[in-house]
C-alpha positions in Angstrom: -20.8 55.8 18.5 -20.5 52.2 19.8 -23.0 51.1 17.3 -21.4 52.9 14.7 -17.8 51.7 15.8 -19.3 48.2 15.3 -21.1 48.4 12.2 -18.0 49.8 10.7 -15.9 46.8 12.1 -18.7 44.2 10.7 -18.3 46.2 7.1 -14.3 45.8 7.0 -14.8 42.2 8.0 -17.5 41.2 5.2 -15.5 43.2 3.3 -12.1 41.4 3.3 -11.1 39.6 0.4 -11.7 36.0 0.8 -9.1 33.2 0.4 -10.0 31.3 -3.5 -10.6 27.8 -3.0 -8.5 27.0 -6.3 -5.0 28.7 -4.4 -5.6 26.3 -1.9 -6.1 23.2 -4.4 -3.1 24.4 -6.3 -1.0 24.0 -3.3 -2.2 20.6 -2.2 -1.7 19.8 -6.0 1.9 18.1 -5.9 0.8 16.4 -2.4 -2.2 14.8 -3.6 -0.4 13.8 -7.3 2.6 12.7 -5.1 -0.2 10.5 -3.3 -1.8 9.3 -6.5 1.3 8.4 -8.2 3.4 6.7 -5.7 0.7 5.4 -3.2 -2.8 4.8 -4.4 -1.8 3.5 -8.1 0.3 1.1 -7.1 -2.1 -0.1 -4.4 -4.7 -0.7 -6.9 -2.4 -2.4 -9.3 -1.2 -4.8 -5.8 -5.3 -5.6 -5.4 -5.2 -6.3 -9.3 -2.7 -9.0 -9.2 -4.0 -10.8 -6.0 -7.1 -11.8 -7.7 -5.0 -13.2 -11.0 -4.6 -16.7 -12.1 -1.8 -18.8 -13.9 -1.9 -18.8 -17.8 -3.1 -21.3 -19.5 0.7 -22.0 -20.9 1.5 -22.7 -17.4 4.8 -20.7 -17.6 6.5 -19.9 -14.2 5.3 -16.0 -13.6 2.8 -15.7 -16.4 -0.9 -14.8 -15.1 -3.9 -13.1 -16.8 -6.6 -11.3 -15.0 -9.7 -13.0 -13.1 -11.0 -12.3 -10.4 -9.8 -15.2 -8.0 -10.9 -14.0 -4.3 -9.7 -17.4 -3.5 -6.6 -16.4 -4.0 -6.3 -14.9 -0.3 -8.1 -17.9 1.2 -4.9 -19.9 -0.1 -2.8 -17.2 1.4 -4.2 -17.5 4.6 -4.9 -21.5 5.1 -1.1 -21.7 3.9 1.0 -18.8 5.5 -1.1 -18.5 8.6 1.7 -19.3 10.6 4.2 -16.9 9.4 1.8 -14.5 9.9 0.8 -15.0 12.9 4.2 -15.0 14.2 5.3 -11.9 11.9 2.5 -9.8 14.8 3.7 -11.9 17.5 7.4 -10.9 16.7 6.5 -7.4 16.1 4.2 -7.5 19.2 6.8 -8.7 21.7 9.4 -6.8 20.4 7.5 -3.2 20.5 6.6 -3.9 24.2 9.9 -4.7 25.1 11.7 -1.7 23.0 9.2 0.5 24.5 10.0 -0.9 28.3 13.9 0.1 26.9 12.8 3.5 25.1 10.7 5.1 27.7 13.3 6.1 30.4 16.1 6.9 27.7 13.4 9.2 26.3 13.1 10.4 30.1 16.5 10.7 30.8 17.8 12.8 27.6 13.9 14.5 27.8 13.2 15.1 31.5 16.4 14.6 33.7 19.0 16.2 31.1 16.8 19.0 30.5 19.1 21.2 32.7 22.6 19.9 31.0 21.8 21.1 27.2 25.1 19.7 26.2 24.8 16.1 27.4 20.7 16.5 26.1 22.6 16.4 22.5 25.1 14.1 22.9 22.6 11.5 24.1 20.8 12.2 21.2 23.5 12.0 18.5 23.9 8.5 19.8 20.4 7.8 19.5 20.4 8.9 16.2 24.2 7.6 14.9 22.5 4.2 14.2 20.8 5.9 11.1 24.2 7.0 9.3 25.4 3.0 9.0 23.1 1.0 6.3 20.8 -1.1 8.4 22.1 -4.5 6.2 26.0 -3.3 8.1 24.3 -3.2 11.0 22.5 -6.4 11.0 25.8 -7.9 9.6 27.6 -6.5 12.6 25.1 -7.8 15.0 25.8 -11.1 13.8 29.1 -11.6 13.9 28.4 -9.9 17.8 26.0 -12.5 18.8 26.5 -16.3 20.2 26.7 -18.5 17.2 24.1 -20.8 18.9 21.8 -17.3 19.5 21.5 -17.4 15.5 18.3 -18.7 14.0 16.7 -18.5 17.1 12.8 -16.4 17.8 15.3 -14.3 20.5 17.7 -13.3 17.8 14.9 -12.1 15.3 13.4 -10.0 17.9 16.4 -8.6 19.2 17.2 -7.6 15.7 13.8 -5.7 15.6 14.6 -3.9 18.2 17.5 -3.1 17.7 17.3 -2.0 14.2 13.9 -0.3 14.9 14.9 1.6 19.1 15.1 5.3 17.4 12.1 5.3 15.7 10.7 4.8 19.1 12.7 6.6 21.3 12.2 10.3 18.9 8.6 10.8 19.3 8.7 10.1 23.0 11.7 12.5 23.2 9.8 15.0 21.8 6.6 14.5 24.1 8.6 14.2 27.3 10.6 17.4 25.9 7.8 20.0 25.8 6.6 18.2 29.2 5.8 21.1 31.5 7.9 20.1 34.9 5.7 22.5 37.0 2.6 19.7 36.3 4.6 17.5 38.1 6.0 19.4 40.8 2.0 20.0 41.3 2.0 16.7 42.1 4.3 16.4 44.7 2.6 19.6 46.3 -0.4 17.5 46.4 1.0 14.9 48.3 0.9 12.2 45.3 4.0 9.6 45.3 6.6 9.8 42.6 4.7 6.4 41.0 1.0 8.0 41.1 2.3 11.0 39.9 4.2 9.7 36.8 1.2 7.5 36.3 -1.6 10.3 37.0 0.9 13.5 35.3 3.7 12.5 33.3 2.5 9.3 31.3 -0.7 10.6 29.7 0.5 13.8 28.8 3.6 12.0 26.9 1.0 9.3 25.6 0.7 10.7 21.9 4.8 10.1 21.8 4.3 6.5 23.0 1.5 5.8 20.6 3.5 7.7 17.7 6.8 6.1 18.6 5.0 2.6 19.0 3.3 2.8 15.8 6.5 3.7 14.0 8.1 0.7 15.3 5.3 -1.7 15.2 4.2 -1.1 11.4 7.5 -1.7 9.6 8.2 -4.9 11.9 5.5 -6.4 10.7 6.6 -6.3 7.5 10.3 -6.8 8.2 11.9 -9.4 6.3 15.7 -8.9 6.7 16.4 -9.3 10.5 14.1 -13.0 10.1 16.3 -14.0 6.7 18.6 -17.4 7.0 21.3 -14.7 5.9 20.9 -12.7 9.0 19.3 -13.9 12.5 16.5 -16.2 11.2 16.3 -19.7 9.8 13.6 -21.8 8.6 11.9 -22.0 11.8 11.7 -18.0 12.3 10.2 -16.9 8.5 8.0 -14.0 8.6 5.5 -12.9 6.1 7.7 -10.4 5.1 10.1 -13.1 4.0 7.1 -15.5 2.3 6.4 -12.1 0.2 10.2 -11.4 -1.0 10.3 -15.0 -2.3 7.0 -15.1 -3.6 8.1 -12.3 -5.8 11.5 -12.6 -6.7 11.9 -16.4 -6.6 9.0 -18.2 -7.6 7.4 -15.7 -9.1 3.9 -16.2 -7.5 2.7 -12.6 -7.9 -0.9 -13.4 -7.0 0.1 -14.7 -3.9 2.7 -12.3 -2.9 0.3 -9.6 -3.9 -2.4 -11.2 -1.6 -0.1 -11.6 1.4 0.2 -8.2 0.6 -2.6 -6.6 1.1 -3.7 -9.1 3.9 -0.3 -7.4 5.7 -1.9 -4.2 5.3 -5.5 -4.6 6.4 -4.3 -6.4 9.7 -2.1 -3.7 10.5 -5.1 -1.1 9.7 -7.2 -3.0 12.0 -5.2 -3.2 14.7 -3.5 0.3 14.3 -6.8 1.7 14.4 -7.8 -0.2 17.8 -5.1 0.9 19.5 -5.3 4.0 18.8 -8.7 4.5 20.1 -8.1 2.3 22.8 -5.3 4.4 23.8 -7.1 7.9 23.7 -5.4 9.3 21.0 -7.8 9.5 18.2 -6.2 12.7 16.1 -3.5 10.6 14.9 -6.1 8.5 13.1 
């Protein structure tokens, strides 16, 4: 009977119908057009223009195609500066927005857990930032500032994180929200100290909201033009590469060189995205 019973079952199962592999394409079809069209073409068209050269009628924005690899050499031996301090910017100012977002993730996470009411409130004002344009809010921030603040390497990176706090601050929210409390209570059973148990307990079980929230902060700083700008906290001394890049395009026209800057922005951050990401244990966000 129990051989029967199971022979039966392994029918019914080799029996089921199985899934079509071309439902399963024709759902991923939008995604992977969406991808195509808005992602990977005009990636390939940015690689394209970093490896043209000026026309031979040497008007201002006219190229034709080549393939000038020495194009990102120039980028590099010219703009090495601003890019270096671009990641040292975007560097200092994730570590310090993560020493600020980590226990206002706790306390609206962890600590506020009980009070649902003052949980929300905390995090509508974490969140209100994003209903005022971020231009207003830069704006604001300089009229709020010493005049002699202005311009300054403090002033660009207090911008950053200013401007860029709630994309860190969610993901750790949500890590420290579905933190189970009895893990740490464990602790305290076993005789560990509050430190050794938030280092040993809570920390690396919110870790994939650190790297997440990091990441989410680091990425577009890097890139961040507007909080550098002469019109907001920068000056001439502070330019980013994000700022060399807007010119390049819209001002002089340099398209090669903008595109190279480019697509030397986003192979640094690849790099060093994907190193700390490994480095930090938390490979399945790769």
């Amino acid at each position: 009977m129990a051989f029967a019973a199971f022979a039966s079952t392994d029918t019914e199962v080799s029996q089921a119908p199985r899934k079509r592999p071309w439902i399963a394409l024709a759902l991923l079809a939008p995604g992977i057009a969406y991808m195509l069209l808005f992602f990977l073409a005009p990636f390939i068209q940015l690689v394209i223009t970093s490896v043209q050269t000026a026309a031979d009628t040497g008007g201002i924005g006219e190229y034709v195609q080549a393939f000038q690899i020495a194009n990102y050499a120039t980028a590099v031996s010219e703009y090495w500066p601003q890019i270096l301090r671009s990641f040292a910017y975007a560097l200092i100012a994730t570590f310090v927005g993560l020493l600020i977002s980590y226990p206002l993730a706790y306390l609206i996470g962890v600590t506020m857990r009980p009070f649902p009411i003052a949980q929300g409130v905390l995090l509508i004002l974490v969140i209100a930032p994003f209903f005022i344009s971020f231009l207003l809010r830069a704006l604001a921030w300089k009229q709020i500032l010493p005049a002699q603040m202005i311009g300054t390497d403090a002033a660009v990176i207090f911008g950053l994180i200013y401007n860029f706090i709630p994309f860190m601050v969610l993901p750790m929210f949500s890590s420290l929200q579905s933190l189970d409390l009895k893990l740490v209570e464990a602790g305290s059973d076993l005789y560990a100290s509050p430190v050794a148990t938030f280092f040993r307990v809570t920390l690396p079980l919110s870790m994939p909201g650190v790297v997440s929230g990091t990441l989410l902060s680091f990425i577009p700083m890097s890139g961040d033009y507007i909080n550098a700008s002469r019109e907001f906290f920068g000056s001439t001394s502070t330019t980013m590469i994000g700022n060399v890049i807007e010119a390049s395009f819209l001002q002089t026209q340099n398209y090669p060189m903008a595109a190279s800057l480019s697509v030397i922005l986003m192979a640094t951050i690849l790099i060093l995205v994907a190193t700390y990401v490994r480095r930090s244990g938390a490979k399945d966000l790769l």
